[in-house]
Backbone as CSV, one residue per row, in Angstrom:
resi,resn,N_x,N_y,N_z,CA_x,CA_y,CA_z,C_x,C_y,C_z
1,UNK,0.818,-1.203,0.000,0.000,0.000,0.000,0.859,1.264,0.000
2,UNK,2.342,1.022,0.445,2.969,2.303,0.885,3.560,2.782,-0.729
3,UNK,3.312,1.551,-1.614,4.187,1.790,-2.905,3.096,2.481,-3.686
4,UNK,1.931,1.991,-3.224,0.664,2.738,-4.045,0.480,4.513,-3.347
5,UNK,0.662,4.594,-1.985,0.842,6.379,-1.372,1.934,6.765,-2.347
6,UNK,2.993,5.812,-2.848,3.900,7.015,-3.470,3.493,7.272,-4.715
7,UNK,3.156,6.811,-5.046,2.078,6.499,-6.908,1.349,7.657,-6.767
8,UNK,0.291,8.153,-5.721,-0.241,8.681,-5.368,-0.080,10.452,-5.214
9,UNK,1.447,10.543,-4.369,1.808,11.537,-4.038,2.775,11.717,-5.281
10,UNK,3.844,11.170,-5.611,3.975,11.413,-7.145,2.630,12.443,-8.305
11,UNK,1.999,11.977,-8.325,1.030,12.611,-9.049,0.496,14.088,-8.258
12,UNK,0.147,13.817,-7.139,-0.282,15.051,-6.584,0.977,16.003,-6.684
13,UNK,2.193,15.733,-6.276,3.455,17.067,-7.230,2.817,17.332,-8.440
14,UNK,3.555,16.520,-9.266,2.937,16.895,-10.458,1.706,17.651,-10.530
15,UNK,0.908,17.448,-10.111,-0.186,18.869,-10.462,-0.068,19.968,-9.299
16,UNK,0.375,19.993,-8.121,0.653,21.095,-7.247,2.041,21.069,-6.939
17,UNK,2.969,21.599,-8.396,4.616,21.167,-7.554,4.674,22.593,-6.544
18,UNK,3.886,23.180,-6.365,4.775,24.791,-5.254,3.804,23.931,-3.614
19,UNK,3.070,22.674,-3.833,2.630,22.394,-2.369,3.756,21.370,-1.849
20,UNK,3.892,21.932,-0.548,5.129,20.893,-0.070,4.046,20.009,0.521
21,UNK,2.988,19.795,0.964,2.602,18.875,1.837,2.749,17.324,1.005
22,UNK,2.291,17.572,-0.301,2.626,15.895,-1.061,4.016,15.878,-0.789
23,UNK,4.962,17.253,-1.040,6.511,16.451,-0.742,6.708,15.418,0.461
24,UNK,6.164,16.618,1.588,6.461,15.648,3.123,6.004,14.329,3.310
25,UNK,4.666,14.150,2.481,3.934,12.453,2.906,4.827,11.959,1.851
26,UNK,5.303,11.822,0.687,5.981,11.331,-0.071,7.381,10.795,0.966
27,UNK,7.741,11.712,1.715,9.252,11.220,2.866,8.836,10.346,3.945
28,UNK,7.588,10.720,4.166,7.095,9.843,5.145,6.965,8.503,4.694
29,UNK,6.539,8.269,3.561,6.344,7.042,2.998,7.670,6.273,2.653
30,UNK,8.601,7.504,2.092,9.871,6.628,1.704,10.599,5.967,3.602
31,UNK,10.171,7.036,4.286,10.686,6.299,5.881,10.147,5.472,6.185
32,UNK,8.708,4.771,6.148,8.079,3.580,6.620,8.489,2.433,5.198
33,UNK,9.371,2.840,4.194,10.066,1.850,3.789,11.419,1.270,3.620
34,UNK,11.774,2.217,4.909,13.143,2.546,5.133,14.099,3.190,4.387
35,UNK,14.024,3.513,3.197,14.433,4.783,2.311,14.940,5.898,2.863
36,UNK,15.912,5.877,4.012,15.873,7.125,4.701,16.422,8.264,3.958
37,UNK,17.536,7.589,3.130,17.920,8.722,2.470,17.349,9.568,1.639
38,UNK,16.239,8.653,0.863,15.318,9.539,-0.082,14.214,10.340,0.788
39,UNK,13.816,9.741,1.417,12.714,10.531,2.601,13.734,12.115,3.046
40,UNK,14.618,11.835,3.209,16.031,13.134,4.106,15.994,14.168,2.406
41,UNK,15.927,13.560,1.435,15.856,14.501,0.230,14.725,14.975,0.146
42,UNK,13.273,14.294,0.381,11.964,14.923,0.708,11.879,16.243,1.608
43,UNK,12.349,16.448,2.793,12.191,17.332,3.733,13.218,18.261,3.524
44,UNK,14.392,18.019,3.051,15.318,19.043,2.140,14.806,20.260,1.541
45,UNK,13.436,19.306,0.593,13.223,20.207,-0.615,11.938,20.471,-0.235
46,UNK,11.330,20.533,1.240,10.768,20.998,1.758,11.057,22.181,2.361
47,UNK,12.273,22.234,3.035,12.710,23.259,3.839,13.164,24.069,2.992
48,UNK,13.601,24.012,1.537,14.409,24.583,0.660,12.925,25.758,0.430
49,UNK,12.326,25.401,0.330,10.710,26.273,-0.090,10.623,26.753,0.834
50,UNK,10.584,26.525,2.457,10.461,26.997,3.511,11.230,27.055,4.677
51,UNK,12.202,27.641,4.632,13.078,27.074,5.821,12.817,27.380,7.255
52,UNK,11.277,27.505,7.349,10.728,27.933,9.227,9.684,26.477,9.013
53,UNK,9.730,25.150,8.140,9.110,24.570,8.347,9.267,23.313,9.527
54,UNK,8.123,23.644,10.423,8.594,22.677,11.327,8.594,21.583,11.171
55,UNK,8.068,20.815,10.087,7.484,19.454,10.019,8.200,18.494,9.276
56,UNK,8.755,19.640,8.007,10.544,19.470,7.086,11.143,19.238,8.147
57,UNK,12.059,20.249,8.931,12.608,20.113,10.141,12.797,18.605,10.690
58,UNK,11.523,18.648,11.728,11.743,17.232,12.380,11.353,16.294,11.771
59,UNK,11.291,16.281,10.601,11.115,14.547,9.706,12.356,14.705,9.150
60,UNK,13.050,15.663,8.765,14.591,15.740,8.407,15.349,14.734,9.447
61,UNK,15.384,15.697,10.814,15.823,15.024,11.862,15.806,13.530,12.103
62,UNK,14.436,13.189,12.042,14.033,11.679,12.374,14.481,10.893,11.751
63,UNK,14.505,10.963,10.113,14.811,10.350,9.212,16.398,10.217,9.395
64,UNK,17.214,11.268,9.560,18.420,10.872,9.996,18.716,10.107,10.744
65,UNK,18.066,10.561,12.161,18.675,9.502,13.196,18.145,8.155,12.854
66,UNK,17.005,7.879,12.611,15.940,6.538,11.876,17.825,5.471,11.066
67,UNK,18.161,6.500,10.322,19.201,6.110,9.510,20.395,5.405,9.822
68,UNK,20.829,6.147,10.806,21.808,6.088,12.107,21.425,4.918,12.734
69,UNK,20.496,4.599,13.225,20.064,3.457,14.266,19.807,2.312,13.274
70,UNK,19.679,2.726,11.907,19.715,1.441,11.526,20.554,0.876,11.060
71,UNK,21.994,1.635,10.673,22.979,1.241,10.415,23.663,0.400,11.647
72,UNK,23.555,1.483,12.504,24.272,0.563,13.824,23.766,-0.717,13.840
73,UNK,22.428,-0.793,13.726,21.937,-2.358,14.037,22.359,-3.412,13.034
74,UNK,23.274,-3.045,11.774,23.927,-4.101,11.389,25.020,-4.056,11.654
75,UNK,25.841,-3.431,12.800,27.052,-3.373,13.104,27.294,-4.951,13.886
76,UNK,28.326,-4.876,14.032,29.001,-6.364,15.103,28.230,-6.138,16.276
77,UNK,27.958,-5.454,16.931,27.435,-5.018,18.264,25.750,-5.914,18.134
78,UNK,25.113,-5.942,16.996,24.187,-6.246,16.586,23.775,-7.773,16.958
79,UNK,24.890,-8.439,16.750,25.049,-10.129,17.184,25.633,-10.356,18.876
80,UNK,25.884,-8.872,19.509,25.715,-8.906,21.036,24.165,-8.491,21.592
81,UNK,23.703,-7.646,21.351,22.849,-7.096,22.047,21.725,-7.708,21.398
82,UNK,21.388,-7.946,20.310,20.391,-8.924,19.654,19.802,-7.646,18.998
83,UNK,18.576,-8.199,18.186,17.788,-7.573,16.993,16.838,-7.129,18.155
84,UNK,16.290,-7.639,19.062,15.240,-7.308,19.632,15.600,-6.003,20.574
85,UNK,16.559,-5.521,21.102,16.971,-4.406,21.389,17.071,-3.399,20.112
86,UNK,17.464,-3.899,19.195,17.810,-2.764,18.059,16.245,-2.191,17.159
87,UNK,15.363,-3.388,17.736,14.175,-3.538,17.267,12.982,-1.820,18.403
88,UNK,13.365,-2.426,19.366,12.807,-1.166,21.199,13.344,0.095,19.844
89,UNK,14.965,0.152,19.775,15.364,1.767,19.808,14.399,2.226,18.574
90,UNK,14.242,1.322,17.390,14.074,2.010,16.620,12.251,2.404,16.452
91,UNK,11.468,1.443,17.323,9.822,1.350,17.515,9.448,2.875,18.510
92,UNK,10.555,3.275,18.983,10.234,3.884,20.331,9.120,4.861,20.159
């Protein structure tokens, strides 16, 4: 379903490219498919239009750290502490 929201929000740019709100659900969607990096280019070119946006802002943020925590969790540390800890940080 999340591949069909981007199908979705894709099109809604295309006919409103000056609305950022399809940009932001478009990042949101690429983050609930773990895409962090493309989601982190979503809120970019959100903030780039607006840079007092709070919502660019902290989905920027999230999506980073989102990124961060998931890298670590394939680190070596990963086969100490288990998936199910790496699983808590990233549900929180």
């Amino acid at each position: 379903r999340i591949e069909e929201a981007l199908a979705d929000y894709n099109e809604a740019i295309r006919l409103s490219p000056w609305s950022p709100n399809p940009v932001l659900n478009r990042g949101i969607a690429y983050e609930a498919l773990g895409r962090y990096a493309d989601a982190a280019e979503q809120y970019k070119a959100v903030i780039a239009v607006d840079e007092t946006d709070p919502a660019g802002w902290n989905n920027l943020g999230n999506s980073v750290g989102a990124a961060h925590v998931a890298q670590k969790c394939l680190c070596p540390w990963w086969l100490v502490i288990g998936r199910r800890h790496c699983q808590l940080i990233l549900h929180k």
